[in-house]
C-alpha positions in Angstrom: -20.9 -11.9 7.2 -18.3 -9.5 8.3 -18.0 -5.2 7.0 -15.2 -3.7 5.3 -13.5 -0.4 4.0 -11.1 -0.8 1.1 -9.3 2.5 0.3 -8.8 3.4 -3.3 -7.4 6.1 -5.4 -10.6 6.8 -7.9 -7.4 8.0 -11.0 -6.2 4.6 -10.9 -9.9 2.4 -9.8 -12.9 4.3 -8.9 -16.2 2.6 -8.2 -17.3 3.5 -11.6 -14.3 1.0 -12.7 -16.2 -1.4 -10.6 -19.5 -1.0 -11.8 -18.0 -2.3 -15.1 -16.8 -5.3 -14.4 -15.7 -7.7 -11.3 -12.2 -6.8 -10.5 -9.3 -8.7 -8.4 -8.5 -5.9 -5.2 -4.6 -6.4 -6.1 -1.7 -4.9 -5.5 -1.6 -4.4 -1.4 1.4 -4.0 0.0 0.5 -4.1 3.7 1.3 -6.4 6.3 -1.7 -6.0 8.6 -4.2 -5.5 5.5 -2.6 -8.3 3.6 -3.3 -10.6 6.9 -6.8 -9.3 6.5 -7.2 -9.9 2.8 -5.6 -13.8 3.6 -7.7 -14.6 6.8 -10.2 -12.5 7.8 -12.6 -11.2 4.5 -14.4 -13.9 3.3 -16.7 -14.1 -0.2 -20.2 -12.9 0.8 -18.8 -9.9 2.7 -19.5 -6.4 1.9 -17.2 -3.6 1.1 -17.2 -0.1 1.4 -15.4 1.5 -1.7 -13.8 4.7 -0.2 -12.3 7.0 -2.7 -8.9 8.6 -1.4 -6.5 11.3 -2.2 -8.7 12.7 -4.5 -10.7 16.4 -4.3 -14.2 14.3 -3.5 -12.7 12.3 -0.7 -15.1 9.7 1.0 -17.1 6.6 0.5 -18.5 6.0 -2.9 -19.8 2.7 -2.8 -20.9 -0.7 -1.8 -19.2 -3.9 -3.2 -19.5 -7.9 -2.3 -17.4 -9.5 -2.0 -16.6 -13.2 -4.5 -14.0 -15.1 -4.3 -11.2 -14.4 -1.0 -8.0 -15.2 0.0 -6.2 -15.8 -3.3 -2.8 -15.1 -3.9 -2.3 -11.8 -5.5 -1.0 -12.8 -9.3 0.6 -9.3 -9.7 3.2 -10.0 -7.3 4.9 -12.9 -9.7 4.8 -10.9 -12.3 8.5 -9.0 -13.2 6.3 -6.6 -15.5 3.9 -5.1 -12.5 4.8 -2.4 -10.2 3.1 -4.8 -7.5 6.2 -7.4 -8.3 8.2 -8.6 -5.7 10.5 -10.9 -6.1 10.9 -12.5 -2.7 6.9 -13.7 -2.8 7.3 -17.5 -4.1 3.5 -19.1 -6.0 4.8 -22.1 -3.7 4.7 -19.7 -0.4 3.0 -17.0 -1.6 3.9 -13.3 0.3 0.8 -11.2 -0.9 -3.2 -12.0 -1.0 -6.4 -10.3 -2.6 -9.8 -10.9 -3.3 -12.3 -10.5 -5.7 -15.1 -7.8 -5.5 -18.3 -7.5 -7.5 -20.5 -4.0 -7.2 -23.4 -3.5 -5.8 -24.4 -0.1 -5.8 -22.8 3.5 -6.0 -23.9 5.3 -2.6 -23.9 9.5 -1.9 -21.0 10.8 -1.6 -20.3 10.4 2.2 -17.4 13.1 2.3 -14.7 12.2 5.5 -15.9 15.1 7.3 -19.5 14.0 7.2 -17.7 10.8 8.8 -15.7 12.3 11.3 -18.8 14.1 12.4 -20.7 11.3 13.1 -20.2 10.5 16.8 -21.4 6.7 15.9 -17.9 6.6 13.8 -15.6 8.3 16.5 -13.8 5.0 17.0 -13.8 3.5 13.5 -9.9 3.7 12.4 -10.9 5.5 9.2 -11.7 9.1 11.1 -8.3 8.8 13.2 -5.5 10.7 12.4 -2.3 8.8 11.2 -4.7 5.7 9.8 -3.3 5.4 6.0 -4.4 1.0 6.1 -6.2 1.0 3.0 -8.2 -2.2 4.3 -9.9 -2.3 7.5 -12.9 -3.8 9.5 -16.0 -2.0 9.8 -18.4 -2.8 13.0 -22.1 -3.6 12.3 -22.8 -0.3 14.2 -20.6 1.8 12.3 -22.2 -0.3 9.3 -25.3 1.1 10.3 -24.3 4.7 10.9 -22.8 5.2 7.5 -25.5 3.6 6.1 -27.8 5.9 8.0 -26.2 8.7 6.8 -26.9 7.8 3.0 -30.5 7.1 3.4 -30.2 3.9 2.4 
C-alpha cells in the first residue's frame, strides 16, 4: 500500500467536502500527476488531503483511497471546465480516482512541514513544486504523522 498528497483548493473541495460523501479526484490536468493517477495509486492507498492557496495552508486530512485508475468523466463532457476535446472515451487522455475519508487531522501548516528535517526531501516543501499529486515515502508518512500525534 503506497502514500500520497493530493493538493486541493478548500473554496472549491475541502476535506470537509469529503467527509460528506466519497468523491471522484477529477479534473487534473497534469501530465506527470495524471501518469500517477493512471498507474501508480491504487484502491487501498492513503491520501493526504493538503489544503492550498488558501490563508490555513497545509494538510487537513487523511483519505483512502476506492476505486483507481478510471478515466476522468469530466474531460468528455463540453459543459465542464475540465473538457478537452482531444481526450477520446476510446483512448482516453485524463485519469482519476475515487477517495473515501478517513479522518480530519491538525492542521499541519507548510511551515510546520518545511521545518521538519524528516520532510527536507519530500517535493511538497521545495520551492517551484506546484504538482498537485505526489508520492509520499513511508518515512515522510511517519514524520507527518508524528507531527499530529496521531
Amino acid at each position: 500500500m503506497a502514500c500520497w498528497l493530493f493538493k486541493t483548493e478548500p473554496d472549491t473541495f475541502s476535506i470537509d467536502d469529503l467527509a460528506r460523501a466519497n468523491t471522484l479526484w477529477e479534473g487534473v490536468r497534469n501530465y506527470q500527476a495524471r501518469n500517477f493517477l493512471r498507474d501508480e495509486v491504487k484502491e487501498g492507498d492513503e491520501v493526504f488531503i493538503y489544503h492550498s492557496s488558501c490563508s490555513r495552508v497545509g494538510i487537513a486530512g487523511l483519505a483512502r483511497v476506492v476505486r483507481a485508475g478510471v478515466p476522468d468523466p469530466f474531460a468528455f463532457d463540453p459543459d465542464s471546465p475540465y473538457f478537452d476535446p482531444k481526450s477520446d472515451p476510446a483512448k482516453p487522455r485524463w485519469y482519476a480516482v475515487e477517495l473515501t475519508f478517513e479522518r480530519r487531522l491538525p492542521l499541519l501548516p507548510l511551515a510546520a512541514l518545511k521545518a521538519n528535517p524528516a520532510l527536507a526531501n519530500m517535493p511538497l516543501v521545495k520551492k517551484g513544486n506546484r504538482l498537485s499529486v505526489m508520492p509520499v515515502t513511508d518515512a515522510e508518512r511517519q514524520a507527518i504523522l508524528g507531527m499530529t500525534g496521531v
